[in-house]
C-alpha positions, 0 to 999 in steps of 0.5 A, a space after each residue: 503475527 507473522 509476516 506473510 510474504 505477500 502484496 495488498 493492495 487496497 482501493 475502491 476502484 475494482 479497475 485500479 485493483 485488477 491492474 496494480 494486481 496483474 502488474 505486481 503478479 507479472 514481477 512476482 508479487 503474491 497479491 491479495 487486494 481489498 475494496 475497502 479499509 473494513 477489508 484491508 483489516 480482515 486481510 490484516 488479520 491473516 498475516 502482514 503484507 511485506 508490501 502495503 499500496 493503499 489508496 489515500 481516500 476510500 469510500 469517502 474516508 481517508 487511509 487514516 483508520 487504516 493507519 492506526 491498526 496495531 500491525 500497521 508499522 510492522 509492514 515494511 513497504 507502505 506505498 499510499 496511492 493518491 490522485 491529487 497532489 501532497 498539498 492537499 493530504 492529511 499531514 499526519 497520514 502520509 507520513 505513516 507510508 514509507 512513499 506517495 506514488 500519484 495514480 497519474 504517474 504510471 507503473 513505472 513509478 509505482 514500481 521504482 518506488 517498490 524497489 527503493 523501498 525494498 533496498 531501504 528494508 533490506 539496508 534497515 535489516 543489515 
Protein backbone atom coordinates (compact mmCIF):
# COMPACT_ATOMS: atom_id res chain seq x y z
CA UNK A 1 0.00 0.00 0.00
CA UNK A 2 1.45 3.24 -0.63
CA UNK A 3 1.88 6.08 1.76
CA UNK A 4 -0.14 8.77 1.26
CA UNK A 5 0.88 12.00 2.17
CA UNK A 6 -1.36 13.15 4.43
CA UNK A 7 -2.38 13.63 8.19
CA UNK A 8 -5.41 11.37 10.32
CA UNK A 9 -6.56 12.34 13.18
CA UNK A 10 -8.54 10.11 15.17
CA UNK A 11 -10.86 10.96 18.00
CA UNK A 12 -14.69 10.94 19.43
CA UNK A 13 -14.93 14.45 20.34
CA UNK A 14 -15.98 16.33 17.00
CA UNK A 15 -14.43 19.43 18.59
CA UNK A 16 -10.87 18.20 19.48
CA UNK A 17 -11.31 16.94 15.60
CA UNK A 18 -12.13 20.16 14.12
CA UNK A 19 -9.35 21.91 15.80
CA UNK A 20 -6.22 19.62 15.56
CA UNK A 21 -7.62 19.65 11.67
CA UNK A 22 -7.71 23.66 11.54
CA UNK A 23 -4.17 23.49 13.49
CA UNK A 24 -2.38 21.00 11.14
CA UNK A 25 -4.11 22.77 7.97
CA UNK A 26 -2.86 26.04 8.87
CA UNK A 27 1.07 24.36 8.86
CA UNK A 28 0.44 22.63 5.71
CA UNK A 29 -0.77 19.26 6.68
CA UNK A 30 -3.62 17.22 4.33
CA UNK A 31 -5.88 15.93 6.83
CA UNK A 32 -8.29 13.49 6.74
CA UNK A 33 -10.09 12.59 10.39
CA UNK A 34 -11.95 9.79 11.88
CA UNK A 35 -14.73 9.80 14.84
CA UNK A 36 -14.02 6.12 15.66
CA UNK A 37 -11.46 3.32 15.23
CA UNK A 38 -14.03 1.19 12.56
CA UNK A 39 -13.37 4.73 10.71
CA UNK A 40 -9.70 5.00 11.15
CA UNK A 41 -9.77 1.72 9.54
CA UNK A 42 -11.84 2.65 6.62
CA UNK A 43 -9.24 5.81 6.31
CA UNK A 44 -6.46 3.10 6.35
CA UNK A 45 -7.53 1.25 3.64
CA UNK A 46 -7.17 4.09 1.00
CA UNK A 47 -3.33 5.01 1.79
CA UNK A 48 -1.25 5.34 5.19
CA UNK A 49 -1.09 8.88 6.88
CA UNK A 50 2.94 9.97 7.22
CA UNK A 51 1.14 11.17 10.52
CA UNK A 52 -1.17 9.16 12.76
CA UNK A 53 -2.75 11.41 16.08
CA UNK A 54 -4.90 9.20 17.98
CA UNK A 55 -6.76 9.39 20.97
CA UNK A 56 -5.95 6.86 23.54
CA UNK A 57 -9.51 5.89 24.45
CA UNK A 58 -12.56 6.03 22.12
CA UNK A 59 -16.17 5.04 22.41
CA UNK A 60 -15.31 3.20 25.26
CA UNK A 61 -12.50 1.17 23.97
CA UNK A 62 -8.67 1.94 23.90
CA UNK A 63 -6.55 2.49 20.40
CA UNK A 64 -5.35 -1.05 20.92
CA UNK A 65 -7.44 -2.46 18.07
CA UNK A 66 -6.12 0.12 16.01
CA UNK A 67 -2.79 -0.67 17.01
CA UNK A 68 -2.88 -4.03 15.62
CA UNK A 69 -3.95 -3.16 12.14
CA UNK A 70 -1.35 -4.70 9.46
CA UNK A 71 -0.50 -1.14 8.07
CA UNK A 72 -0.42 0.34 11.44
CA UNK A 73 3.88 0.20 11.99
CA UNK A 74 4.26 1.46 8.20
CA UNK A 75 3.21 5.01 9.58
CA UNK A 76 6.07 6.66 10.52
CA UNK A 77 4.83 9.38 13.09
CA UNK A 78 2.10 8.03 15.55
CA UNK A 79 1.16 10.55 18.17
CA UNK A 80 -1.36 9.08 20.71
CA UNK A 81 -3.37 11.98 22.43
CA UNK A 82 -4.43 11.12 26.16
CA UNK A 83 -6.35 13.17 28.87
CA UNK A 84 -4.73 11.58 31.69
CA UNK A 85 -1.34 10.97 32.90
CA UNK A 86 0.98 7.62 31.60
CA UNK A 87 0.44 5.86 34.81
CA UNK A 88 -2.81 5.09 33.99
CA UNK A 89 -2.47 3.67 30.00
CA UNK A 90 -2.25 0.35 28.85
CA UNK A 91 1.52 -0.40 28.60
CA UNK A 92 1.68 -2.26 25.52
CA UNK A 93 -0.44 0.19 23.64
CA UNK A 94 1.47 3.35 24.25
CA UNK A 95 4.37 1.70 23.35
CA UNK A 96 3.23 1.21 19.50
CA UNK A 97 3.16 5.26 19.09
CA UNK A 98 6.22 7.00 18.55
CA UNK A 99 4.88 9.79 21.55
CA UNK A 100 2.30 10.82 23.93
CA UNK A 101 1.05 14.22 23.88
CA UNK A 102 -1.52 15.15 26.74
CA UNK A 103 -4.71 17.12 25.36
CA UNK A 104 -4.15 19.53 28.44
CA UNK A 105 -0.52 20.31 26.91
CA UNK A 106 -1.52 22.65 24.26
CA UNK A 107 -0.86 23.01 20.34
CA UNK A 108 2.53 23.81 21.03
CA UNK A 109 3.38 20.43 22.10
CA UNK A 110 1.52 18.81 19.94
CA UNK A 111 3.40 20.31 17.38
CA UNK A 112 6.92 20.22 18.75
CA UNK A 113 6.39 16.52 19.03
CA UNK A 114 5.33 16.45 15.05
CA UNK A 115 8.74 18.06 14.47
CA UNK A 116 10.66 15.58 16.55
CA UNK A 117 9.27 12.96 15.30
CA UNK A 118 9.43 13.96 11.56
CA UNK A 119 13.61 14.64 11.85
CA UNK A 120 13.78 11.27 13.57
CA UNK A 121 11.86 9.84 10.25
CA UNK A 122 13.99 11.64 8.26
CA UNK A 123 17.21 10.71 10.30
CA UNK A 124 16.00 6.67 10.25
CA UNK A 125 15.49 7.13 6.26
CA UNK A 126 19.25 8.52 5.65
Amino acid sequence: MKRAGFTLVVDDNEGVRTSLGALLESNGHSVATAKDIQEALQQLESGIPELLICDYMLEGETSFRLTQAEVFSSIPTRILLTGNGLSELDSDVVSRFTDVVSKSDGSTELMDAISKSRVAVVQESA
